[in-house]
C-alpha positions in Angstrom: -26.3 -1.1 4.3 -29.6 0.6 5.5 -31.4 1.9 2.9 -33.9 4.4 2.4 -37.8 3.8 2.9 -37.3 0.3 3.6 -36.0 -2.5 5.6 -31.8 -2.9 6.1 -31.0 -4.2 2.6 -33.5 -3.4 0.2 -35.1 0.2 -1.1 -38.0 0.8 -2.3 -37.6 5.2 -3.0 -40.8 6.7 -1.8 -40.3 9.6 -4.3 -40.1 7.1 -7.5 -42.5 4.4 -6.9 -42.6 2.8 -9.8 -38.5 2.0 -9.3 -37.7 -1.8 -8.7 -36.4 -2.3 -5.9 -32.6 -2.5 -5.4 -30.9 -5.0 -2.8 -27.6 -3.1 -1.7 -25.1 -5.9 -1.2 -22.5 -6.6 1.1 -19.7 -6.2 -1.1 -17.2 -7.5 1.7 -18.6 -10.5 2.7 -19.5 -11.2 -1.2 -15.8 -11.3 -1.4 -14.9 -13.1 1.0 -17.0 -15.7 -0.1 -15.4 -15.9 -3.6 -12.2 -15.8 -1.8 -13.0 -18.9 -0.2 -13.7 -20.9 -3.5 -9.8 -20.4 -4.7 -8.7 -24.0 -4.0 -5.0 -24.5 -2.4 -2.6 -24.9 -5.1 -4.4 -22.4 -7.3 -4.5 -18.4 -7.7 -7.1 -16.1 -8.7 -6.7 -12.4 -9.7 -7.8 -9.0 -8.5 -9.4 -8.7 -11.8 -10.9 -12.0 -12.0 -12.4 -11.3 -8.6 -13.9 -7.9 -9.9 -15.4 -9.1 -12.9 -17.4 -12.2 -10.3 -18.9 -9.5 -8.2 -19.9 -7.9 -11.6 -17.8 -4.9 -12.7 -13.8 -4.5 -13.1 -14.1 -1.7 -12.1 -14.6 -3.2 -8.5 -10.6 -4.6 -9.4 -8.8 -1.3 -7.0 -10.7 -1.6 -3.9 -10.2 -5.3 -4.0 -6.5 -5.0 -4.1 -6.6 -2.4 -1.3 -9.1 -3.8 0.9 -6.5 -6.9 0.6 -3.6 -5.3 1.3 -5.2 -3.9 4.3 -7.7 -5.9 5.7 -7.3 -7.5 9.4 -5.1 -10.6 8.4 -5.6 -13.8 10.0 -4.0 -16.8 10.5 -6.3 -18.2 8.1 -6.9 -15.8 5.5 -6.4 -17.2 2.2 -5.7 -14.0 0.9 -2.4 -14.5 -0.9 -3.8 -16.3 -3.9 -4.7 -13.1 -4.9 -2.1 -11.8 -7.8 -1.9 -9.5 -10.5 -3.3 -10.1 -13.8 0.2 -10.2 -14.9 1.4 -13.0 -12.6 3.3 -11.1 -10.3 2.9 -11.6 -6.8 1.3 -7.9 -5.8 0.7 -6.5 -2.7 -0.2 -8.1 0.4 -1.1 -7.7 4.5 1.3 -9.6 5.6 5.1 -9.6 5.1 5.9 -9.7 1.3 8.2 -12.7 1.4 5.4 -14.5 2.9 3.2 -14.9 0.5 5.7 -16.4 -1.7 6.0 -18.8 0.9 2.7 -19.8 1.7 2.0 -20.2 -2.0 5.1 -22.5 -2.3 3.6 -24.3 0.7 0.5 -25.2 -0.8 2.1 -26.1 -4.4 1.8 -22.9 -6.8 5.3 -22.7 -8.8 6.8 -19.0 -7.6 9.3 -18.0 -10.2 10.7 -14.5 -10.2 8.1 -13.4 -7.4 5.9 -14.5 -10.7 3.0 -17.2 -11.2 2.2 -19.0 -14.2 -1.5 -18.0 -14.8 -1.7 -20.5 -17.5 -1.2 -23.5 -15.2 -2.2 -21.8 -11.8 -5.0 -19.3 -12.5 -8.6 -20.1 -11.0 -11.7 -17.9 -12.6 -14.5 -20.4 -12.5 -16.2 -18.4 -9.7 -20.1 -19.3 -8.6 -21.2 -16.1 -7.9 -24.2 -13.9 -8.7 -22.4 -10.9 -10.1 -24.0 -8.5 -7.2 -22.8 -4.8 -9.0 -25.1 -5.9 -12.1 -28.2 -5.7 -10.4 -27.3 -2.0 -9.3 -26.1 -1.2 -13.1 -29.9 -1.7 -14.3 -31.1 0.4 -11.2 -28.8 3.1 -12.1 -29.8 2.6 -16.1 -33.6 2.7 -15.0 -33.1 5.9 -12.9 -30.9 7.7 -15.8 -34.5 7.6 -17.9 -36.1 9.9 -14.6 -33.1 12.6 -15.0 -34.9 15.6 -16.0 -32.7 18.2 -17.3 -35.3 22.0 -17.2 -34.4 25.6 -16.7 -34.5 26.4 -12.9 -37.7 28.0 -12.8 -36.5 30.4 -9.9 -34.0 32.9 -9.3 -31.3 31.0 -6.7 -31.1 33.0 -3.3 -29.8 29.9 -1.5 -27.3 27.2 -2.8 -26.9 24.1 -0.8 -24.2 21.5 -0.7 -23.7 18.2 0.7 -20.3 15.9 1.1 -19.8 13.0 3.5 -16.3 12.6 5.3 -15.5 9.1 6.7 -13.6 7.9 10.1 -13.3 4.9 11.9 -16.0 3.4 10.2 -18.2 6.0 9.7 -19.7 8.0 7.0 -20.3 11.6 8.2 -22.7 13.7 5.7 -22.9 17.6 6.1 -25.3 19.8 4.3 -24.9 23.7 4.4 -27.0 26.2 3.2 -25.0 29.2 1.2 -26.5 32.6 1.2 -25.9 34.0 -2.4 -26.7 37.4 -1.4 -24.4 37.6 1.9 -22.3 35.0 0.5 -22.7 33.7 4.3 -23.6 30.0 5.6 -26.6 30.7 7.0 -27.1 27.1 8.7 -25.8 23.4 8.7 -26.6 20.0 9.6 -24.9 16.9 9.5 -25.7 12.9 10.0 -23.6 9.8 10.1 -24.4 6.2 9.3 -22.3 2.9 9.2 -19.8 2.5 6.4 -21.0 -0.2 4.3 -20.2 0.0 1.0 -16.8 0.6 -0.6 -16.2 3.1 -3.2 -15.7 2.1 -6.4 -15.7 4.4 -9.4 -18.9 4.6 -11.0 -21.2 3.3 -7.5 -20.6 6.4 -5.0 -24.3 6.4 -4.6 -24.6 3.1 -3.0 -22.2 4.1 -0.9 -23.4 7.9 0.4 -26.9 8.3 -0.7 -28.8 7.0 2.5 -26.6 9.5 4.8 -27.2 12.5 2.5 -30.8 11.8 2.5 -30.4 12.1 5.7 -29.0 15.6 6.0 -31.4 16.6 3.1 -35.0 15.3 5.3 -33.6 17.4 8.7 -32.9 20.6 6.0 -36.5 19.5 4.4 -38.3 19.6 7.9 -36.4 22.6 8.8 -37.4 24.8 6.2 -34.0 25.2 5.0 -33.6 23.3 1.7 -31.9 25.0 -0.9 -33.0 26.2 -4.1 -30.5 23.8 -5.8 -27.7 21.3 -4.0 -24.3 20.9 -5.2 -23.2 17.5 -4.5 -19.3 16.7 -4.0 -19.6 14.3 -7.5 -21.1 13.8 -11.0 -24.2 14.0 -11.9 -24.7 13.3 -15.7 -20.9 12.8 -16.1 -21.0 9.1 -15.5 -20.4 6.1 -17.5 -24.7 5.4 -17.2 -25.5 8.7 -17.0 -26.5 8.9 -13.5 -23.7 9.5 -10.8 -24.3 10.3 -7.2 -25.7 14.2 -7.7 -28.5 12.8 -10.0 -29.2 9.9 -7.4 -29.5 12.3 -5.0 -31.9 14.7 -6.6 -34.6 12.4 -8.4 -34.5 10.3 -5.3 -35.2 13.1 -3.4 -36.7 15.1 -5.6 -34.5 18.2 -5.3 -32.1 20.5 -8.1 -28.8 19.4 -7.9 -25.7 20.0 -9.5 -22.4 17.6 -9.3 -19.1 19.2 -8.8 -16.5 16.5 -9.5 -12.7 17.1 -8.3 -11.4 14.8 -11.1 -12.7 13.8 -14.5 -14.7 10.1 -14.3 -15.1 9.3 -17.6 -15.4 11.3 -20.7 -12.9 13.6 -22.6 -12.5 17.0 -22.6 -8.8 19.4 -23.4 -8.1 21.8 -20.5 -4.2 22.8 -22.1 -3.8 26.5 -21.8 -7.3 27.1 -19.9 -7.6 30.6 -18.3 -9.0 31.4 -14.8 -12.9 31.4 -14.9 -12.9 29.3 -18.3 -15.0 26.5 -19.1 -14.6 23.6 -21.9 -17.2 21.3 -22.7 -16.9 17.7 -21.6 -18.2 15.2 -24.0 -19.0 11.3 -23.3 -21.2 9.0 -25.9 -21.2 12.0 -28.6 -23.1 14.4 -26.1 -21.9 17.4 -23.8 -22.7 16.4 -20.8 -20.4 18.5 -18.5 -17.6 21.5 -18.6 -14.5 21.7 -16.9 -14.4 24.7 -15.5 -10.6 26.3 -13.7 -11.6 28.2 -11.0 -7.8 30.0 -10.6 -5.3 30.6 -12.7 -3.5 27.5 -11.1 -4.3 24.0 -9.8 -6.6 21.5 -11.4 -10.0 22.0 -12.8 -13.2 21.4 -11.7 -16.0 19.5 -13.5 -19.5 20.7 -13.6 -22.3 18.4 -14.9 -26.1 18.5 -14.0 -27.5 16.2 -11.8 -31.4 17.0 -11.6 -34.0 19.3 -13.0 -31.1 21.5 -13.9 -29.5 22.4 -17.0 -26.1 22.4 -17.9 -25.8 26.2 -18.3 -27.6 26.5 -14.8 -25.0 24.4 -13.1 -22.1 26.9 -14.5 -23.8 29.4 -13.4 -25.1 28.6 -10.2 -21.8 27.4 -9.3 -20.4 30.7 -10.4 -22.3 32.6 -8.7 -20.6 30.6 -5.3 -17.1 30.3 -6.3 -14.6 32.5 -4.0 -11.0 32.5 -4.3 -10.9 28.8 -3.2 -10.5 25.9 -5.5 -14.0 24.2 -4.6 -17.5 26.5 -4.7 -17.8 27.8 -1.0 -21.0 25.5 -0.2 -19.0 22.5 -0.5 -15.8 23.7 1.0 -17.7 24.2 4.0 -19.8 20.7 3.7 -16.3 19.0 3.7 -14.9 21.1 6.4 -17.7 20.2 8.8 -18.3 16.6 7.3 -14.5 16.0 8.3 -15.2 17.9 11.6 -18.1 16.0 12.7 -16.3 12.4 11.5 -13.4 13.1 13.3 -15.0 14.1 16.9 -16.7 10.8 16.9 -20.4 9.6 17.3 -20.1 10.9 21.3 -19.7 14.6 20.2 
């Protein structure tokens, strides 16, 4: 993954020196690798797999990048099984990875292995996602969480779209007095890191910084971003909207579509209502309904920005629509530029 301010795989953030650096790993060929180290008549598990690379969390995108990766004839991917035994998904025809397991001496009963006498954990990997966890918990101490310190005449907002192995980042820039966009940019990179909850800044930070320099050297960065994400909702405090702004050293505010982590009770919430989200004994967010139907919204600061700021700022954009305009129309254009290819 190219990162920012320095060579391909390692950053070094010009706007937070005294950061360590943080190598950005290939997650896919990291997996592959472990892949490689289940011996024939054994089985490993999504989870197992997840927790080598460093994080369970990881656990989803390894069972969908399996079911549908490019399969080849030599692709060891069906001693991959559940955690429960059961067989699982896989990119080839279903019946055959019974087969091939059967072939290469794993007892299928039931479309079911025994874990006990087949399972395979002892991995020699090392544990790539930790090293970003102490990046992100060293950058959750630069979160600065002020009053803005000017009245907001223009709201940006940023969101990256992804197609044929692209990531596609748009930033617009919202008028609050017209309620207009008043201009737009957008930038695409390689895809090169998966998502997986709780590490969407690995994955999109380097092609928003992107869209943020051109608005930077165009005179048209906003007087606070909102980020299609969390900011201090996260399970370390630091999701991608407060990546983006101390990194970059911008206001931002994350608008999340779904709630990470945390708990919060929306029953009964009226249109324009907001709850308070709380994680480790601390509000840290509110969900906020925007209309009387559909799902809420989650509102959290990301950087130099307070929590009341980020309701109101958001407020102060919100239309009819279930999303604040600003990002509406970064996601429409993100998805327009992804989707007309890198020739357009």
């Amino acid at each position: 993954m190219q990162a920012i301010g320095t060579d391909v795989r390692t950053a070094r953030f010009a706007s937070m020196p005294s950061l360590p650096r943080v190598h950005i790993p290939d997650l896919y060929a990291e997996l592959w690798q472990l892949l490689r180290q289940v011996p024939v008549g054994r089985v490993t598990t999504y989870g197992a797999l997840a927790r080598a690379l460093g994080d369970v969390a990881a656990a989803r995108w390894i069972g969908e990048f399996l079911r549908g990766h490019s399969h080849e004839r030599d692709c060891v991917c069906h001693r991959v099984v559940r955690q429960d035994g059961s067989l699982g998904l896989y990119a080839g025809q279903p019946c055959e990875k019974a087969a091939l397991l059967l072939a290469e001496g794993v007892e299928v009963r039931d479309d079911r292995v025994d874990l006990a006498r087949f399972g395979f954990e002892n991995f020699r990997c090392a544990k790539p996602l930790e090293p970003l966890q102490r990046f992100q918990a060293k950058l959750a101490d630069r979160v600065l969480l002020c009053p803005l310190t000017n009245r907001v005449r223009r709201v940006g907002a940023v969101d990256v779209s992804y197609h044929d192995g692209r990531a596609v980042a748009a930033y617009v820039l919202w008028d609050v007095a017209e309620q207009k966009l008043a201009w737009s940019v957008t930038a695409a990179r390689p895809e090169q890191f998966p998502y997986i909850p709780g590490y969407l800044a690995f994955r999109e930070l380097p092609v928003i910084t992107d869209v943020l320099g051109a608005a930077r050297r165009g005179g048209r960065l906003a007087d606070v971003v909102l980020v299609d994400g969390n900011g201090r909702l996260h399970h370390r405090h630091v999701g991608v909207a407060s990546h983006v702004g101390v990194l970059n050293d911008v206001p931002t505010i994350g608008v999340g579509k779904s709630l990470l982590c945390g708990r919060t009770d929306t029953t009964g919430m009226a249109a324009g209502e907001t709850r308070p989200v709380w994680l480790d004994d601390q509000i840290v967010a509110e969900a906020f309904r925007p209309r009387e139907t559909g799902k809420c919204l989650y509102i959290s600061p990301g950087h130099r920005v307070t929590l009341n700021d980020a309701v109101r700022v958001v407020r102060a954009v919100q239309s009819d629509r279930r999303v604040p305009e600003p990002i509406y129309w970064a996601d429409r254009l993100s998805r327009r530029a992804a989707r007309a290819g890198p020739h357009q």
